[in-house]
C-alpha positions as a Markdown table, in Angstrom:
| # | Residue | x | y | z |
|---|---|---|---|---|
| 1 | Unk | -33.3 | -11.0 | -16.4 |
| 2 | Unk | -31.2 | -8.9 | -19.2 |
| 3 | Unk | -32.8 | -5.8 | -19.1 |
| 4 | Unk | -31.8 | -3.4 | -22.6 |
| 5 | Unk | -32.2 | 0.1 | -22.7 |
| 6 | Unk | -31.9 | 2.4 | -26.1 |
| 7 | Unk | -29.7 | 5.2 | -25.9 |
| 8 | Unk | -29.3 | 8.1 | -28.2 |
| 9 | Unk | -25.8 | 10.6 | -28.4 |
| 10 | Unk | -24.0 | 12.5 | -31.0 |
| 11 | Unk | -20.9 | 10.6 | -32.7 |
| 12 | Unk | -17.9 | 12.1 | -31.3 |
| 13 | Unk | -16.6 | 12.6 | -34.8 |
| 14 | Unk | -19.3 | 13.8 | -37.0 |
| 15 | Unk | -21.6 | 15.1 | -34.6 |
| 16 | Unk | -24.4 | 12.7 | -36.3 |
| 17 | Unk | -27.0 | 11.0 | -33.9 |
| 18 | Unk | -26.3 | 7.5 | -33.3 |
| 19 | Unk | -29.1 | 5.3 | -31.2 |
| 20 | Unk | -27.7 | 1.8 | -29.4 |
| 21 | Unk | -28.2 | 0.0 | -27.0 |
| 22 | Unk | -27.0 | -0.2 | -23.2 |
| 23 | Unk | -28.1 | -2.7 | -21.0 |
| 24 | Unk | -29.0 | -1.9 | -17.4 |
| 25 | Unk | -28.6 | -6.2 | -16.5 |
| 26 | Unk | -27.5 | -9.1 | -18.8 |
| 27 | Unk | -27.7 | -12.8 | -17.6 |
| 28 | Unk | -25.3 | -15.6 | -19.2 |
| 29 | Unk | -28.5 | -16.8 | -20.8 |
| 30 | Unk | -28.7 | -13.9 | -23.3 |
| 31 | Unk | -27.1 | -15.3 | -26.7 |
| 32 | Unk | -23.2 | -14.5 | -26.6 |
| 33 | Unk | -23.6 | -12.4 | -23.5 |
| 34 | Unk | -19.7 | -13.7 | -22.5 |
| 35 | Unk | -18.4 | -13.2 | -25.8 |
| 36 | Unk | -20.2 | -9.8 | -26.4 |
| 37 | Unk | -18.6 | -8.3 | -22.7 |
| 38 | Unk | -15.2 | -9.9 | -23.0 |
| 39 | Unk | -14.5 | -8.8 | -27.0 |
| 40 | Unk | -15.8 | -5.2 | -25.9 |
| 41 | Unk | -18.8 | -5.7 | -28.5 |
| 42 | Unk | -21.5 | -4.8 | -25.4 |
| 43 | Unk | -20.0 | -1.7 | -24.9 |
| 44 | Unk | -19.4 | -0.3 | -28.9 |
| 45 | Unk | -22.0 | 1.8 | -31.0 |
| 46 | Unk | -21.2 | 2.1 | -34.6 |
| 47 | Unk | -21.9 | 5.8 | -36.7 |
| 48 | Unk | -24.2 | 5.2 | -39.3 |
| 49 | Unk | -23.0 | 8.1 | -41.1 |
| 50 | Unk | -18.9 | 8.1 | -40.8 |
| 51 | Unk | -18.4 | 4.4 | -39.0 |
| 52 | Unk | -16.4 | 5.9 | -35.9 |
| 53 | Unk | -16.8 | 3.3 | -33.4 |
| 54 | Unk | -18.0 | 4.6 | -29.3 |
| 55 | Unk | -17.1 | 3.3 | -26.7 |
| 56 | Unk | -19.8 | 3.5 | -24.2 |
| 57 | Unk | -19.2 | 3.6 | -20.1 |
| 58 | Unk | -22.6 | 2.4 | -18.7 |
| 59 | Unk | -22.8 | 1.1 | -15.1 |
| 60 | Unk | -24.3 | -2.6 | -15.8 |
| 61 | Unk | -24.6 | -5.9 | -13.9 |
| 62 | Unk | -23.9 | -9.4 | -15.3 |
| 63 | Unk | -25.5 | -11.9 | -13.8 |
| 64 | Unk | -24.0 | -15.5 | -14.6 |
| 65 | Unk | -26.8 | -17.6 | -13.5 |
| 66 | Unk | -24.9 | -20.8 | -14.4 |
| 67 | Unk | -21.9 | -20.6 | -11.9 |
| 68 | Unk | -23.8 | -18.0 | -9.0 |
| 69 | Unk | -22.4 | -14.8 | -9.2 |
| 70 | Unk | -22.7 | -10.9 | -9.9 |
| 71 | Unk | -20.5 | -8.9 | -11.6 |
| 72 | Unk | -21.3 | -5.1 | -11.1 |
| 73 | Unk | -19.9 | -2.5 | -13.3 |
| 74 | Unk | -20.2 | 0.7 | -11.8 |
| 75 | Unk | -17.6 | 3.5 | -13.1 |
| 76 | Unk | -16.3 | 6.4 | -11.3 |
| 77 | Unk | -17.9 | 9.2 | -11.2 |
| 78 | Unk | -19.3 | 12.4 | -8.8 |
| 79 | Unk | -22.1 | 9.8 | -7.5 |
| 80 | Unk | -19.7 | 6.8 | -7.4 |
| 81 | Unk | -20.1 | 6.6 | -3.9 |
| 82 | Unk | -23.9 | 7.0 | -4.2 |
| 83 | Unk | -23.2 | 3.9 | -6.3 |
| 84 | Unk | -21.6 | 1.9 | -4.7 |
| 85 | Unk | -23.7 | 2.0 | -1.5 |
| 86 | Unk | -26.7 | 1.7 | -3.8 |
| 87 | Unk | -24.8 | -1.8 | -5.1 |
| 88 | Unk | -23.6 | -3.0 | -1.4 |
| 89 | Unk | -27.1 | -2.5 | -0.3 |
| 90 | Unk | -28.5 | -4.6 | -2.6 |
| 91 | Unk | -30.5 | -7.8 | -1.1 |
| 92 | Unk | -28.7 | -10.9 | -2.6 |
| 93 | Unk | -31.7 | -13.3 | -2.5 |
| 94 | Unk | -29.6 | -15.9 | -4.3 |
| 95 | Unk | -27.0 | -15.5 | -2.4 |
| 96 | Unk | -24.5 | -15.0 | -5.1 |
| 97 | Unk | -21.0 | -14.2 | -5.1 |
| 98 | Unk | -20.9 | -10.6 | -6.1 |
| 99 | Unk | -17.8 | -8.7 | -7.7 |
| 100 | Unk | -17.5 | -4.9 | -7.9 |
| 101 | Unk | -15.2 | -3.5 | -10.7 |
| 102 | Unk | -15.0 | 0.1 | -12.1 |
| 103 | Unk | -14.0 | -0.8 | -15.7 |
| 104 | Unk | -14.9 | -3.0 | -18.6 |
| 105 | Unk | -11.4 | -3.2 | -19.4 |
| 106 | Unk | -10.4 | -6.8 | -18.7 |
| 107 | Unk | -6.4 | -5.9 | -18.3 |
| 108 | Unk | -7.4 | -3.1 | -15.6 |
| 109 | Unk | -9.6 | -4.8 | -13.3 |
């Protein structure tokens, strides 16, 4: 199930508050879900007051229901171990293949 979240920070350039949203899951079903992850278009929160474009770094997992398998972002940081453990302890009822990567940079994972 894609599961959004709203999330609210101060643009890095003009300091202006800027509300988006992150997703804790998205499934393959959700419209453009690929597209969105692979462009960089999930991860990107636009000013509304001087247009600088955020990158957001959320820890997230794709499910792609169609071919069976996870994919779990989880970026390094102090509780990165935490996790990780948290992720490998997960019960895989579908018995998915699972992937773990620490980036949403497609040329770095």
């Amino acid at each position: 199930m894609s599961m959004p979240m709203e999330v609210t920070f101060s643009c890095p350039a003009c300091k202006a508050t800027i509300k988006s949203t992150a997703w804790r899951s998205i499934n393959t079903d959700y419209p453009n879900a690929v597209e969105l992850i692979l462009s960089g278009k999930l991860f990107e929160a636009k000013c509304p007051k001087c247009g600088f474009v955020a990158h957001l770094a959320y820890d997230l997992l794709f499910n792609d229901m169609i071919h069976g398998f996870y994919i779990w972002v989880v970026h390094p940081d102090e509780k990165y171990g935490a996790k990780l453990d948290s992720v490998l302890n997960q019960e895989n009822i579908l018995g998915f293949s699972t992937r773990i990567v620490n980036s949403v940079d497609i040329r770095s994972t």
